[in-house]
ZAKOLVO-235214 format. One record per atom (N, C-alpha, C): atom name; residue number from 1; x, y, z; chain. Coordinates in nm, 3 decimals. Layout:
N
  atom    n        u        v        w  chain
    CA  NUM        X        Y        Z      A
...
% end
This chain:
77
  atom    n        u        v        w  chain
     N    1    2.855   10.673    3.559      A
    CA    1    2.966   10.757    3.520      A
     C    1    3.007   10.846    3.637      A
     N    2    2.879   10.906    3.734      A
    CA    2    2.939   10.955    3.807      A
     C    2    2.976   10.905    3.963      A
     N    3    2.961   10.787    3.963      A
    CA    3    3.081   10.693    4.077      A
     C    3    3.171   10.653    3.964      A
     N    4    3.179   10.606    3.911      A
    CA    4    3.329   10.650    3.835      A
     C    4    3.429   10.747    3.862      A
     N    5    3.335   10.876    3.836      A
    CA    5    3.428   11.023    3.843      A
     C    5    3.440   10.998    4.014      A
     N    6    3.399   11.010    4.038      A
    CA    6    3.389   11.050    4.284      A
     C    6    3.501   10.908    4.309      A
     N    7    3.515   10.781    4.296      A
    CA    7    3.617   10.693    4.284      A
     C    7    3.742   10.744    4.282      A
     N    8    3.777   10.788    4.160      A
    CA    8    3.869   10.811    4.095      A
     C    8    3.926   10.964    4.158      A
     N    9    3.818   11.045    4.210      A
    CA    9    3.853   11.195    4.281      A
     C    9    3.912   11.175    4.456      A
     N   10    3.780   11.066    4.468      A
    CA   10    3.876   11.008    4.632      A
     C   10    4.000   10.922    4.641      A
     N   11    4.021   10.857    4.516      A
    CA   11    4.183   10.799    4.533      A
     C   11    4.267   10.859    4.525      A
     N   12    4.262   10.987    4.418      A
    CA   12    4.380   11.052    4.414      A
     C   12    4.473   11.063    4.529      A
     N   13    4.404   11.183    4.658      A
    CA   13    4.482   11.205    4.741      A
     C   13    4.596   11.054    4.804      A
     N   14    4.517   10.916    4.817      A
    CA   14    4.600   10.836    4.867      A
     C   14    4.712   10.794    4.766      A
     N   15    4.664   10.784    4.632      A
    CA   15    4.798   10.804    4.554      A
     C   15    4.913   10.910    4.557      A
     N   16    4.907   11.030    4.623      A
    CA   16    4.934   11.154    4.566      A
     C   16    5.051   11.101    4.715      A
     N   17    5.018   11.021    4.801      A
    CA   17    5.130   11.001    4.899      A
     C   17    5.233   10.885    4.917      A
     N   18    5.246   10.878    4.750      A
    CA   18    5.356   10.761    4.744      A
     C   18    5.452   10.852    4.731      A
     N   19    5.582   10.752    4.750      A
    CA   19    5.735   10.854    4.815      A
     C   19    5.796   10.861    4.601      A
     N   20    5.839   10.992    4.600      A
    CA   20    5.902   11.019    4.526      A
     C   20    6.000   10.934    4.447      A
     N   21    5.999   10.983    4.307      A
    CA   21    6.099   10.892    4.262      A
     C   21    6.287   10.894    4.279      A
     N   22    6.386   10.835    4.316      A
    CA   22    6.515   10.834    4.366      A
     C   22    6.545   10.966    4.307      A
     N   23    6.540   10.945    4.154      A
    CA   23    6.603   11.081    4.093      A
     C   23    6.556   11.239    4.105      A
     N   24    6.425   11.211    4.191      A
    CA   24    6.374   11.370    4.184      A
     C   24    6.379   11.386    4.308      A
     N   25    6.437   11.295    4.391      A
    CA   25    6.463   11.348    4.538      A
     C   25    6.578   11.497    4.502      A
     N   26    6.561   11.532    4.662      A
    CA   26    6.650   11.608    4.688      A
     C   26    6.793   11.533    4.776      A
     N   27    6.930   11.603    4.782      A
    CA   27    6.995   11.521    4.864      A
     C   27    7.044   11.527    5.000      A
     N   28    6.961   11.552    5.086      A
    CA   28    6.898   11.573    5.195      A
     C   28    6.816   11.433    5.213      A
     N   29    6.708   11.405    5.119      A
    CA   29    6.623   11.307    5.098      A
     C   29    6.698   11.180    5.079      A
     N   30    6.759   11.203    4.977      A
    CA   30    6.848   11.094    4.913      A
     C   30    6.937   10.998    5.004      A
     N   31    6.970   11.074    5.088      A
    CA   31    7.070   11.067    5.216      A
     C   31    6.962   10.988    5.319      A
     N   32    6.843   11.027    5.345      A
    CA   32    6.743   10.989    5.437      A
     C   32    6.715   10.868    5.404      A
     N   33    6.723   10.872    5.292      A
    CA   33    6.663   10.666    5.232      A
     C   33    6.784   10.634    5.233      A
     N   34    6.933   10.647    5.183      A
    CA   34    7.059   10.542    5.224      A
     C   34    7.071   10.483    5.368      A
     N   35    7.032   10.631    5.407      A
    CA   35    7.100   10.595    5.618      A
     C   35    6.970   10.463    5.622      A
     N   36    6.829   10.503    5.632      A
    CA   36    6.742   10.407    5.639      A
     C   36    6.739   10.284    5.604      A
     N   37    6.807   10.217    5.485      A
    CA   37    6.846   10.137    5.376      A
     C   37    6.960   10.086    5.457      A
     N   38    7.050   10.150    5.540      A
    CA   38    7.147   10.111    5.556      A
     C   38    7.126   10.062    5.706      A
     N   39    7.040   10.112    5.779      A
    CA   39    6.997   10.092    5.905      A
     C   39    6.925    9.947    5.912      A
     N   40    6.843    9.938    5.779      A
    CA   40    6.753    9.841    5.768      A
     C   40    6.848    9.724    5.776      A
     N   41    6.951    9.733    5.670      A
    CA   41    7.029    9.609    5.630      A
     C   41    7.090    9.561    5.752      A
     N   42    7.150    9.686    5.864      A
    CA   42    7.235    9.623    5.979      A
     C   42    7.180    9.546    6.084      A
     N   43    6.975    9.555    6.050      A
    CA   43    6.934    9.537    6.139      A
     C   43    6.896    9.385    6.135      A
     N   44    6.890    9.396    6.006      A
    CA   44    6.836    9.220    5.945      A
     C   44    6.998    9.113    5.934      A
     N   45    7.103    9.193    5.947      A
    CA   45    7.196    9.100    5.956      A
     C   45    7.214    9.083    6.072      A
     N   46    7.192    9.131    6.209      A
    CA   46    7.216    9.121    6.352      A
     C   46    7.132    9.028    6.384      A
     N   47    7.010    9.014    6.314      A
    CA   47    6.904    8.874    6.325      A
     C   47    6.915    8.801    6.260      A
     N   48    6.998    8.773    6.180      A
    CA   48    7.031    8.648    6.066      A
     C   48    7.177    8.616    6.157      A
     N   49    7.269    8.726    6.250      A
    CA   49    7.317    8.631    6.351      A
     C   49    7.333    8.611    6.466      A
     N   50    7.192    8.616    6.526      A
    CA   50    7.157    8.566    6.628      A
     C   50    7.103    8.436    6.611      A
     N   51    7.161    8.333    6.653      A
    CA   51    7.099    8.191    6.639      A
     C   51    7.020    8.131    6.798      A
     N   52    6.934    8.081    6.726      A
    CA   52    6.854    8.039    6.819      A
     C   52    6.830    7.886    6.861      A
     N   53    6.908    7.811    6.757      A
    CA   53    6.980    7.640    6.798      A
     C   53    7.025    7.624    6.903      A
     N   54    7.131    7.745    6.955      A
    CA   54    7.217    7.712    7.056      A
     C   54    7.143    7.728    7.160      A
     N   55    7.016    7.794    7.193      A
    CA   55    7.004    7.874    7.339      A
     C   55    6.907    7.704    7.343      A
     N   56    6.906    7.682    7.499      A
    CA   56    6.813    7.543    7.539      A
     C   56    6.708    7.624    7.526      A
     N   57    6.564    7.575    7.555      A
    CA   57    6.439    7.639    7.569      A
     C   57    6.378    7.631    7.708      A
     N   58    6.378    7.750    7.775      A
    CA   58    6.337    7.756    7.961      A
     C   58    6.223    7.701    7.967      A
     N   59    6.221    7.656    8.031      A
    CA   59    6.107    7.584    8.100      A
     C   59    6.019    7.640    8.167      A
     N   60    5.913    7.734    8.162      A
    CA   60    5.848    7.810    8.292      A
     C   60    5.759    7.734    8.330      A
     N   61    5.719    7.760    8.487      A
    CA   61    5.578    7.690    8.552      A
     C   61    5.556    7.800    8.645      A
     N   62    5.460    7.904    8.554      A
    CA   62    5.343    8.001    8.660      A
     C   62    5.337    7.943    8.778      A
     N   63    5.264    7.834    8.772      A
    CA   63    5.174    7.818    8.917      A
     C   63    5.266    7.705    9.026      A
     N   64    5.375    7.775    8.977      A
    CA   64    5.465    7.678    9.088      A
     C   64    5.506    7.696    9.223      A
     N   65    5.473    7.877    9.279      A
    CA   65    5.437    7.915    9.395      A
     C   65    5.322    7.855    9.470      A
     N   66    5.186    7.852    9.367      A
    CA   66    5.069    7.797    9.418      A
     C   66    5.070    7.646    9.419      A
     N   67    5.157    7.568    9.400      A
    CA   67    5.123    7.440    9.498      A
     C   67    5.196    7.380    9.600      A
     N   68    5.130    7.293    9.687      A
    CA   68    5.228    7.241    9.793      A
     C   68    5.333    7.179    9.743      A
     N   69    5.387    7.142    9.878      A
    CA   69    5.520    7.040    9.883      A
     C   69    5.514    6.908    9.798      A
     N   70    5.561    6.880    9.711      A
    CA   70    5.543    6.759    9.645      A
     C   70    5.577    6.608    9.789      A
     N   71    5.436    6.556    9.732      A
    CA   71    5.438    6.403    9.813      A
     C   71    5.419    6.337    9.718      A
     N   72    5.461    6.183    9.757      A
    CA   72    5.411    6.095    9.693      A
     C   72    5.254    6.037    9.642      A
     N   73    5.249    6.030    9.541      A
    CA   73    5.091    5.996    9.554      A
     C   73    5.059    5.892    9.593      A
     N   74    4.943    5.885    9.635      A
    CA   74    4.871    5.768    9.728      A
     C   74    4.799    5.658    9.623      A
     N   75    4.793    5.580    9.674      A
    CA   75    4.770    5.506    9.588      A
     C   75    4.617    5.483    9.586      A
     N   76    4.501    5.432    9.521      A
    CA   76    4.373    5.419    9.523      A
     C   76    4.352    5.270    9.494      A
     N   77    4.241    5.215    9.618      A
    CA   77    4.243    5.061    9.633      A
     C   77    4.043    5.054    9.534      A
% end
């Protein structure tokens, strides 16, 4: 019973920091979650149009300073 009670006394605080409900905001607050809400949305439509079909895919090669001059290879008898 009493880890039960000490459980239930240490969760509180992390419950106690969920965000308010819309209607008991203030509108100051209220305003803070639209702009955010609204920030969010412009941000996920700027990536829904950016397409990534069109761009080719670069090719990199690191170690393309570090080798010589391309020769032909030799052949092995």
């Amino acid at each position: 019973m009493v880890a039960g009670l000490l459980a239930g006394m240490w969760s509180q605080p992390a419950l106690a920091q969920g965000r308010k409900p819309f209607h008991a905001m203030s509108n100051d607050e209220k305003n803070d979650v639209k702009t955010a809400e609204s920030v969010d949305a412009q941000y996920r439509n700027a990536l829904a149009r950016t397409s990534k079909g069109d761009a080719k895919p670069v090719q990199v090669d690191p170690w393309s300073n570090m080798r010589g001059a391309e020769t032909s290879p030799a052949k092995k008898k």
